[in-house]
C-alpha positions as CSV (number, residue, x, y, z in Angstrom):
1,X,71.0,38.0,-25.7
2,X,69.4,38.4,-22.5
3,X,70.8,39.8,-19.6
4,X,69.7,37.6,-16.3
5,X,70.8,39.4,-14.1
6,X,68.6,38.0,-11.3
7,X,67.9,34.9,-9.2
8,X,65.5,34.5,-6.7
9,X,66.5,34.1,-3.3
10,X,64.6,31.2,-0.8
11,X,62.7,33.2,1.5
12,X,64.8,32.5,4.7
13,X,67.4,35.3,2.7
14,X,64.9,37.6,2.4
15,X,64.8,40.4,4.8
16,X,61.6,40.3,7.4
17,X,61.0,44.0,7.3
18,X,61.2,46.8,4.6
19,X,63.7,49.5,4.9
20,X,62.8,53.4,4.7
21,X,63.8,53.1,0.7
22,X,61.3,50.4,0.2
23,X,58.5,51.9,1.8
24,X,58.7,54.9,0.4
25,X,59.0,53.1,-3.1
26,X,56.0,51.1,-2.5
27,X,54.1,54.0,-1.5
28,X,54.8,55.6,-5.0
29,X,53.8,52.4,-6.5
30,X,51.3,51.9,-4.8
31,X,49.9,55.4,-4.8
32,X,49.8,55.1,-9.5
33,X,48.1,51.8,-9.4
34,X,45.4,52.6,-6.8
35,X,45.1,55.7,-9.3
36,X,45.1,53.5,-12.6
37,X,42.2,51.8,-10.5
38,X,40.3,54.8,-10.2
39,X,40.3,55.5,-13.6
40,X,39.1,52.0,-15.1
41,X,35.7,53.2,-13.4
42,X,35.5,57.0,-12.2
43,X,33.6,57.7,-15.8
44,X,30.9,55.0,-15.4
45,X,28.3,56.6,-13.3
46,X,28.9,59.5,-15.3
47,X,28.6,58.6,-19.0
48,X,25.0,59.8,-19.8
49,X,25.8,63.4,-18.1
50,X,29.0,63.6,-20.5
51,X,27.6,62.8,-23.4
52,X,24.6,65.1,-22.6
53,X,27.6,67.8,-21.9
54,X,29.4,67.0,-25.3
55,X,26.7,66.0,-27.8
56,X,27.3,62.5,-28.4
57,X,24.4,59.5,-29.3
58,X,23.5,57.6,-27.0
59,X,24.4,54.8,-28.9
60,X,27.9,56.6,-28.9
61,X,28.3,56.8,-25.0
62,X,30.1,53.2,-24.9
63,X,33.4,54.3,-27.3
64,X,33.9,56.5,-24.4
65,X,34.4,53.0,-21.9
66,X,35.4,51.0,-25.4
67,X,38.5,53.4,-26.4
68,X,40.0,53.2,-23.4
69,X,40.0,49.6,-22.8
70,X,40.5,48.8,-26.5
71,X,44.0,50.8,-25.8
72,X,44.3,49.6,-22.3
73,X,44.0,45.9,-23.1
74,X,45.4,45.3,-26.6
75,X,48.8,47.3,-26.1
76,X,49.6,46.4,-22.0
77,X,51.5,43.1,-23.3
78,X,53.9,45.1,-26.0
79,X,54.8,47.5,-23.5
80,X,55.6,45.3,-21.0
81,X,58.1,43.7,-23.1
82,X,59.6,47.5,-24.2
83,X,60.1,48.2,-20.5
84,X,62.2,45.3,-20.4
85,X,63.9,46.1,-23.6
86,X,64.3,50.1,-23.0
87,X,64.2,50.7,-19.0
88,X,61.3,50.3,-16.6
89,X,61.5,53.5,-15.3
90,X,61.7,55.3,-18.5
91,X,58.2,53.4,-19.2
92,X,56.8,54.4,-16.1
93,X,58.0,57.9,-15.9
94,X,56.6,58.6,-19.9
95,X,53.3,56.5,-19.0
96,X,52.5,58.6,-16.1
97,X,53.0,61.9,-17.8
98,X,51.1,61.0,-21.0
99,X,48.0,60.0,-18.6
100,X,47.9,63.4,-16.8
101,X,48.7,65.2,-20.0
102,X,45.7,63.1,-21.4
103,X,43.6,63.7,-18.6
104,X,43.5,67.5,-18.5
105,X,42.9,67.2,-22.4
106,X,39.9,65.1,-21.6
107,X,38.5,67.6,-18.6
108,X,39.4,70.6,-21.4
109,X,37.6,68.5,-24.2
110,X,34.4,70.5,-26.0
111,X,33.6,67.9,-29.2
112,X,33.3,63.8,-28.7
113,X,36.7,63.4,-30.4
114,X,38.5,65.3,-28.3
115,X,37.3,63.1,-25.4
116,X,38.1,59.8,-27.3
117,X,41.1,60.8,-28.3
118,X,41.8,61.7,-24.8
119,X,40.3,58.5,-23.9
120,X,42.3,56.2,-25.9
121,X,45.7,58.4,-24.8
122,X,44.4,57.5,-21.5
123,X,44.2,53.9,-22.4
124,X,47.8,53.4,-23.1
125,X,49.0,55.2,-20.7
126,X,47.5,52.6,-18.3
127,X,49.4,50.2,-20.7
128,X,52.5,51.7,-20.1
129,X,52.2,52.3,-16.4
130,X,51.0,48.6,-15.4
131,X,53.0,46.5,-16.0
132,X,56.1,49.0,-15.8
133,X,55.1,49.7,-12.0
134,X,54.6,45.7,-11.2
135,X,57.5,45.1,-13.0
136,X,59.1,47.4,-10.7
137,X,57.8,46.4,-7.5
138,X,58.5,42.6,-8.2
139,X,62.1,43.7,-8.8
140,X,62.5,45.5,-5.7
141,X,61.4,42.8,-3.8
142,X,62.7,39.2,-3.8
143,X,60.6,36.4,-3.5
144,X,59.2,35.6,-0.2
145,X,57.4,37.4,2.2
146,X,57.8,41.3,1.3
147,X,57.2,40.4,-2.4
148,X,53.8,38.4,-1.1
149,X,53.2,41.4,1.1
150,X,53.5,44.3,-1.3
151,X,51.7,42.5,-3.9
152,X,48.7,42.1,-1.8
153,X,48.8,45.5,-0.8
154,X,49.1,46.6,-4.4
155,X,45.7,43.8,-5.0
156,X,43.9,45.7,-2.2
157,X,44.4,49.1,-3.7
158,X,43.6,48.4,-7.1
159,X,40.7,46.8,-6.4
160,X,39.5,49.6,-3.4
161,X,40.7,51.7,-6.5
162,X,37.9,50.4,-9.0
163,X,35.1,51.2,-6.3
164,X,36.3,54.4,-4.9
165,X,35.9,55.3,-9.1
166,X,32.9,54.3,-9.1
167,X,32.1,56.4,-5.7
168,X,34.3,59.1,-7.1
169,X,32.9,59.9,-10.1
170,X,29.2,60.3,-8.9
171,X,30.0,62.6,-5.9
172,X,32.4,64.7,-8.4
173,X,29.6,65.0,-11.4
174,X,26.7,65.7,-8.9
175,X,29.1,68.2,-6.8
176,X,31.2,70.0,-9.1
177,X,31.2,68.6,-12.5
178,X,32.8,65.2,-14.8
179,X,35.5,67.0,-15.7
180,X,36.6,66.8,-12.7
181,X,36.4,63.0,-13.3
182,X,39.5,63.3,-15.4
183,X,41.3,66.8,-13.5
184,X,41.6,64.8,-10.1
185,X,44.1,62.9,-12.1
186,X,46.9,65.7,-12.8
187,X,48.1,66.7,-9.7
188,X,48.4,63.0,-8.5
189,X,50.5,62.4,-12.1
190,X,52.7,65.2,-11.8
191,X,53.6,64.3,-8.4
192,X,54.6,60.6,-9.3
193,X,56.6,61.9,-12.5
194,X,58.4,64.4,-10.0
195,X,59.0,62.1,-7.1
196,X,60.0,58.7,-9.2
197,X,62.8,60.0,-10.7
198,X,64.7,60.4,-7.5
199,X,63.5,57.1,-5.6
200,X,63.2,54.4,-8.6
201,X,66.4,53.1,-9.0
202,X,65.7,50.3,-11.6
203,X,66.3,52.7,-15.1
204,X,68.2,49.7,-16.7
205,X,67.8,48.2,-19.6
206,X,67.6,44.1,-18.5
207,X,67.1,42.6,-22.0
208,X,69.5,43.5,-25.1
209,X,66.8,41.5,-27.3
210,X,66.1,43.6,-30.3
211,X,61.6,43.9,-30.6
212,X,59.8,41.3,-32.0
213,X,57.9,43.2,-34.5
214,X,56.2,40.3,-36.1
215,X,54.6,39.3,-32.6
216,X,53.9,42.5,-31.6
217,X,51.8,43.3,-34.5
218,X,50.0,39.8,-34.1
219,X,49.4,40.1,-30.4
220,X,48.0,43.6,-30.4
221,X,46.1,43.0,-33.2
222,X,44.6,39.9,-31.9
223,X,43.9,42.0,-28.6
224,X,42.4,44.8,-29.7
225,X,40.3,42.4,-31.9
226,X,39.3,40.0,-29.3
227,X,38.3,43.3,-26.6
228,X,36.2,44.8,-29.9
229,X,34.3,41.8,-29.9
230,X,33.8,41.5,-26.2
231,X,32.6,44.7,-26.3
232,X,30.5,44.8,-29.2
233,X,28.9,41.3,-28.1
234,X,27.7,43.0,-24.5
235,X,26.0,45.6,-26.4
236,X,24.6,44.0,-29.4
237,X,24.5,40.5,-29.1
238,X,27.0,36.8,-29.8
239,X,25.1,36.9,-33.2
240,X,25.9,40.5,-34.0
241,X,28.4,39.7,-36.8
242,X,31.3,42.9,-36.1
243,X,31.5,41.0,-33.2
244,X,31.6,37.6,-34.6
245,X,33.7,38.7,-37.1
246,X,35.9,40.7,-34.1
247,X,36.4,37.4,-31.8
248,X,37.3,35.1,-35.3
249,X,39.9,37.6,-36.4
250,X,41.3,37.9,-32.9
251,X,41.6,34.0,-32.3
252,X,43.5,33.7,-35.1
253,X,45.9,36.6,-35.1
254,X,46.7,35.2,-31.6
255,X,47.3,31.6,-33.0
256,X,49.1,33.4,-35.9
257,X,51.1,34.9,-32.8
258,X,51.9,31.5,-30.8
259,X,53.6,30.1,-34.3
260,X,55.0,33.3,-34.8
261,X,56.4,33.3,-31.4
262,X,58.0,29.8,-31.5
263,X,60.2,30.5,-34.7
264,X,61.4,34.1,-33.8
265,X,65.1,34.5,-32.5
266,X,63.9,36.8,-29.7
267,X,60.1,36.3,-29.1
268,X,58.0,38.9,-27.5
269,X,56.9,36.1,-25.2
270,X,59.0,33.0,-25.5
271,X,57.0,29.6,-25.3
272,X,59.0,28.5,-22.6
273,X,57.2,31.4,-20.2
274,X,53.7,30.5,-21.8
275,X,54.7,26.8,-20.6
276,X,55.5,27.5,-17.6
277,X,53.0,26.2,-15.1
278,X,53.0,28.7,-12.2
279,X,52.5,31.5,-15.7
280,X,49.7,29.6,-17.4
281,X,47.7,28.2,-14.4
282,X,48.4,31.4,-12.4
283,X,46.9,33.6,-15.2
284,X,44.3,31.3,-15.4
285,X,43.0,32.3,-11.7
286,X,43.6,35.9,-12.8
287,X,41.4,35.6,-15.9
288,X,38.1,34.2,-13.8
289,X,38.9,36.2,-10.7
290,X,38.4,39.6,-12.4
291,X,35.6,38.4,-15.2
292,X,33.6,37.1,-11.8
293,X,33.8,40.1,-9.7
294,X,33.8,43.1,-12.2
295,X,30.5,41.4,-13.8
296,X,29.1,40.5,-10.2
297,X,29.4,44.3,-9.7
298,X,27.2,44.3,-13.1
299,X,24.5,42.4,-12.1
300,X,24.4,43.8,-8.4
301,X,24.4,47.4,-10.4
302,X,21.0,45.8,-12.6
303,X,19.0,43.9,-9.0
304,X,19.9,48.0,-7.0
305,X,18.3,49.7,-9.8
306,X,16.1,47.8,-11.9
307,X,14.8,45.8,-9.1
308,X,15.1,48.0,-5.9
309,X,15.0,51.5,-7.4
310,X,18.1,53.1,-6.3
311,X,19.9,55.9,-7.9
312,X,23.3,55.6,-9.6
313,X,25.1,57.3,-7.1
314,X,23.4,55.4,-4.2
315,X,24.3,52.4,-5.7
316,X,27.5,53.4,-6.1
317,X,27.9,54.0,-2.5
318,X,26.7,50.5,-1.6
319,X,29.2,49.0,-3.0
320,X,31.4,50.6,-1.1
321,X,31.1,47.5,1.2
322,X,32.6,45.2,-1.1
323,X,35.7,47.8,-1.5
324,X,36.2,47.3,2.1
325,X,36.3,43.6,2.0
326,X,38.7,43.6,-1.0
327,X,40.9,45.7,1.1
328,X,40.6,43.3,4.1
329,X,41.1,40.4,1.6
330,X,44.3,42.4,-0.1
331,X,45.7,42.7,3.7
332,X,45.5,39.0,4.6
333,X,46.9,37.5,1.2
334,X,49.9,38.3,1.4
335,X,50.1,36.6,4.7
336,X,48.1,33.8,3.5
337,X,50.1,33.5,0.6
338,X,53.9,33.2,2.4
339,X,51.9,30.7,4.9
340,X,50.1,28.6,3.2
341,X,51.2,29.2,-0.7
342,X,49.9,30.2,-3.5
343,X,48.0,27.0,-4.6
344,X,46.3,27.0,-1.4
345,X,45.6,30.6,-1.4
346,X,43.7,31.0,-4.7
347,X,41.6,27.2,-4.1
348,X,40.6,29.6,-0.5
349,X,39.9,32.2,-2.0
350,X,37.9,30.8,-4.7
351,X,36.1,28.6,-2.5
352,X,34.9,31.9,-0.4
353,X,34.0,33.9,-3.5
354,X,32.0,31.2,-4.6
355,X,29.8,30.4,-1.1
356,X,29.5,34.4,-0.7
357,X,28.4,34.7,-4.5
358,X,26.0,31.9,-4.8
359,X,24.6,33.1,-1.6
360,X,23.1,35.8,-3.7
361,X,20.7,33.6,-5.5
362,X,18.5,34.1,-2.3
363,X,17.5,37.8,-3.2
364,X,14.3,39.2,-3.7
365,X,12.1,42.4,-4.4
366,X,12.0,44.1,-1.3
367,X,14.3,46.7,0.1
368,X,15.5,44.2,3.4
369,X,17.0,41.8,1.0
370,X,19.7,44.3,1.0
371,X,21.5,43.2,4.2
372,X,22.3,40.3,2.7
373,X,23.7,41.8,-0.2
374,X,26.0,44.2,1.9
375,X,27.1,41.1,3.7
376,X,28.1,38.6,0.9
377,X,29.7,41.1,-1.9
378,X,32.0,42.0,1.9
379,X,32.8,38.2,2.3
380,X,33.2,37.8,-1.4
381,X,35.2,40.7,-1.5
382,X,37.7,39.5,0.5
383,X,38.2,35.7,-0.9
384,X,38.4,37.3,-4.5
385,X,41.5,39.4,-3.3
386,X,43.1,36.0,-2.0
387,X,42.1,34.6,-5.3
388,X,43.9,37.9,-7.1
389,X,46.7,38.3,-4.6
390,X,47.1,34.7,-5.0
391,X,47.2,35.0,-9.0
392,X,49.9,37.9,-8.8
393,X,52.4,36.1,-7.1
394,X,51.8,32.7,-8.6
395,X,52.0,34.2,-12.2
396,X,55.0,36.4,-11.2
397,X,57.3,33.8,-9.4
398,X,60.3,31.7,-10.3
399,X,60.7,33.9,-13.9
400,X,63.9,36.2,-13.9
401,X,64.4,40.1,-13.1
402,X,64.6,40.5,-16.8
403,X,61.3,39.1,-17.8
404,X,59.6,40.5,-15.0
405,X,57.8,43.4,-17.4
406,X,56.6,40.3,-19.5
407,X,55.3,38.5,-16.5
408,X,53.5,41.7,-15.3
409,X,52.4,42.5,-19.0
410,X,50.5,39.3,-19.1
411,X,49.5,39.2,-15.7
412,X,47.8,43.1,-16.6
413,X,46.6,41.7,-19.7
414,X,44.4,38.6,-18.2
415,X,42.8,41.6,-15.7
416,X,41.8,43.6,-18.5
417,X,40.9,41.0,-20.8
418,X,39.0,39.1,-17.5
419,X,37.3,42.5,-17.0
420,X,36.4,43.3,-20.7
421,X,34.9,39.3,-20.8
422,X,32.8,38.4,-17.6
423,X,30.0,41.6,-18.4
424,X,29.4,40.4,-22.1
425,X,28.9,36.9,-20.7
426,X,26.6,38.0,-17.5
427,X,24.8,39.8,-19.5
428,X,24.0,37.4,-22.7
429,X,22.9,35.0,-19.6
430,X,20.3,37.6,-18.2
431,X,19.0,38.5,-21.2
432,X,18.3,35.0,-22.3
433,X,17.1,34.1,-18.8
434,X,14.2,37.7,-19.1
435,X,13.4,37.3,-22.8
436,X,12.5,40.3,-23.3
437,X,10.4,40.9,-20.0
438,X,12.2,43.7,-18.3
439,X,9.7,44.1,-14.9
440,X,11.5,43.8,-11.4
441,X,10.5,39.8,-11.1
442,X,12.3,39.2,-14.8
443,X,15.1,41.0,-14.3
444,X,15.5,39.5,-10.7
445,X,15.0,35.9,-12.1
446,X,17.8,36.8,-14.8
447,X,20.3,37.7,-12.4
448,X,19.5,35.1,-10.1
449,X,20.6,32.0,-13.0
450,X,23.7,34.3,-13.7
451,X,24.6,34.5,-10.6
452,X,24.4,30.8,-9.8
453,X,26.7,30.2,-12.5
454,X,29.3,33.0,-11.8
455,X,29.7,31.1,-8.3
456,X,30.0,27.7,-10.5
457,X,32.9,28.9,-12.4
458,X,34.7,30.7,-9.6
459,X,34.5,27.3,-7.6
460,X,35.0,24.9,-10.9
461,X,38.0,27.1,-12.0
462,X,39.5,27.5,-8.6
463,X,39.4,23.6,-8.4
464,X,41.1,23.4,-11.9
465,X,43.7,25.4,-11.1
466,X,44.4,24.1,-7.7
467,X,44.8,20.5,-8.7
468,X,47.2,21.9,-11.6
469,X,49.4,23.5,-9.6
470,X,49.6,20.5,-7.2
471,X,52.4,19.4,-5.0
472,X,55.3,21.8,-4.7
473,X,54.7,25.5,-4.4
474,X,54.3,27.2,-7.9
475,X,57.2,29.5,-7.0
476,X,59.7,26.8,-7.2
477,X,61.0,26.9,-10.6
478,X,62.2,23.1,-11.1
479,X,58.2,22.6,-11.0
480,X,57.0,25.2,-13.6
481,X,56.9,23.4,-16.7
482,X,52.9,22.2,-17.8
């Protein structure tokens, strides 16, 4: 039976300002996510020196990206639900030691499978750590406006976290070397795992549900099947058949999961949460907020280099910009979400990303067209953290302390699979756009259709969600049901 042991109280209870306990618990919070961030992209820049270093193909380099989010993505949902069956803390704790443990045997790693094992320990580590630490913060936070506030501080960070990765891991593997790419990780683990202990209060188990086994094979399976596919479709092709035979087998152990789900005495996600409107709609926003950015990020990455000329590090560094403006945008949405809601938040947000990116469409071949580059990925930036910070606490509010890990798990799970789905897509569009012709002028012309419709489906789906989450706030609960 589950334990409820919470209820949400209207903001007007809330307290207006954190206490020393709080800050210094969002700080530690904080301080693992923005480093979870980091490592979703400190290894791109530097994936031809390490498998140069360690001997692998080139058509090998992308397990080393694949393993990790493979683990990330199809486990992040199961986990969620054990840290609200065995103890958030406990979760977090274990998750943050088993990434620096796996990080120092990935900067120690001399053959390719030491690195993907390392990889993939990596990957569910960030599982465990994820949704435990959301999970954690939405608990020590009611709803209102310090809830709104941390969780747009936590949007900022991870988000500054995935450029600062990509920043990160160029100056480390031109200065000093890519294992460093993974050692910059231990210290900052073994401080969280010495520190949390003493200032995470929330080591309770919530929910006396025994696991769900049946579900949780389905739903991983059906995750790690669907992020194969994704994967293997961005490298080889919609027509490749592994990966048509991936995305098949993953849409139907995940329908295999929702039937599953509704006959089970304890589900791993009861249907009444995936009816939920604020849940579905607000994971919805989630889903296209990250697939738009991360693959805008792609095809930015293909106009610096293929059509400008710039180095990887260089470009790197330029999008630096964007980092900036997702920290500005992570700073206001909180605000903008206990002002204005989060209905209104994420159709702003959405309706900026969109102008910003579609603005984009203007670029040419020569070097001054980057001004306008820098200016729009800022002002994007910044309306896709309202859009994210709006998704966080829209898909987190009005469910229970003791479904918070599973309202965090899926909330993590949407950002993965969103991140793991919009490059794939951008790129099938740009390849069908060039045809083959891979000068400056094709590639410019295929980024230029993809980008006009990565700014259609930020605006369409912002609109969607919007109008479903009409009239009262999504946080009131006696509105949630679809």
């Amino acid at each position: 039976m589950t334990t409820d042991t919470t209820t949400s109280a209207p903001a007007a209870m809330t307290p207006a300002t954190m206490n020393r306990r709080q800050k210094l618990v969002l700080a530690l919070l904080l301080g693992s996510q923005f480093m979870i961030a980091v490592d979703f992209s400190i290894l791109n820049v530097a994936l031809p020196v390490v498998g140069e270093g360690l001997g692998f193909a080139l058509a090998d380099l992308q397990w080393i990206a694949t393993s990790f989010a493979l683990a990330a993505a199809g486990f992040t949902l199961l986990l969620g639900r054990i840290a609200d069956l065995f103890g958030r803390k406990r979760l977090f704790v274990g998750g943050m030691a088993l990434l620096g443990l796996s990080s120092a045997l990935g900067g120690l790693a001399t053959s390719p499978e030491v690195l993907l094992t390392a990889r993939v320990l990596q990957g569910l580590a960030t599982a465990a750590v994820t949704p435990a630490g959301l999970a954690l913060l939405t608990t020590a936070f009611r709803e209102g406006p310090l809830r709104d506030r941390a969780l747009g501080l936590n949007g900022a960070l991870m988000s500054a976290g995935f450029t600062t990765g990509a920043v990160l891991g160029g100056v480390l593997t031109e200065l000093l070397s890519w294992r460093w790419a993974f050692f910059v990780n231990v210290p900052v683990a073994a401080a969280v795992v010495a520190l949390a202990p003493g200032l995470l209060t929330d080591s309770r188990i919530v929910c006396r549900h025994r696991l769900d086994l049946p579900g949780a094979v389905t739903v991983t399976g059906g995750l790690l099947a669907l992020v194969l596919g994704l994967t293997r479709a961005g490298e080889s092709g919609w027509t490749e058949p592994v990966a048509v035979g991936a995305l098949l087998a993953g849409a139907g152990l995940l329908a295999v999961f929702w039937f599953v789900e509704q006959r089970s005495p304890a589900p791993l996600v009861p249907v009444r949460i995936m009816r939920r409107r604020s849940v579905v709609w607000g994971n919805t926003a989630g889903l296209v907020a990250f697939a738009t950015e991360t693959s805008l990020v792609f095809l930015m990455t293909l106009y610096l280099q293929e059509v400008l000329g710039y180095s990887a590090l260089a470009t790197g560094l330029a999008f630096g910009v964007l980092g900036v403006g997702t920290v500005a945008g992570g700073l206001l949405g909180g605000r903008a979400v206990s002002r204005f809601g989060g209905r209104a938040t994420i159709l702003g947000g959405g309706v900026v990303q969109a102008a910003a990116t579609v603005s984009l469409v203007a670029l040419g071949t020569s070097g001054g067209w980057l001004y306008l580059l820098l200016a729009a990925t800022f002002v994007g930036g910044v309306g896709n953290m309202l859009l994210i910070v709006g998704f966080m606490v829209t898909a987190t509010s009005g469910v229970a302390d003791s479904e918070q890990g599973l309202a965090t798990g899926l909330a993590t799970m949407t950002q993965q699979v969103g991140i793991t789905l919009g490059i794939p897509v951008m790129s099938a569009i740009v390849a069908a756009r060039t045809g083959g012709h891979a000068d400056a002028r094709g590639v410019l012309s295929g980024v230029s259709v993809a980008v006009a419709v990565n700014s259609a489906l930020v605006l369409g789906a912002s609109l969607l969600v919007a109008h479903r989450l009409g009239g009262p706030r999504p946080k009131d609960p006696a509105h949630s049901v679809v």
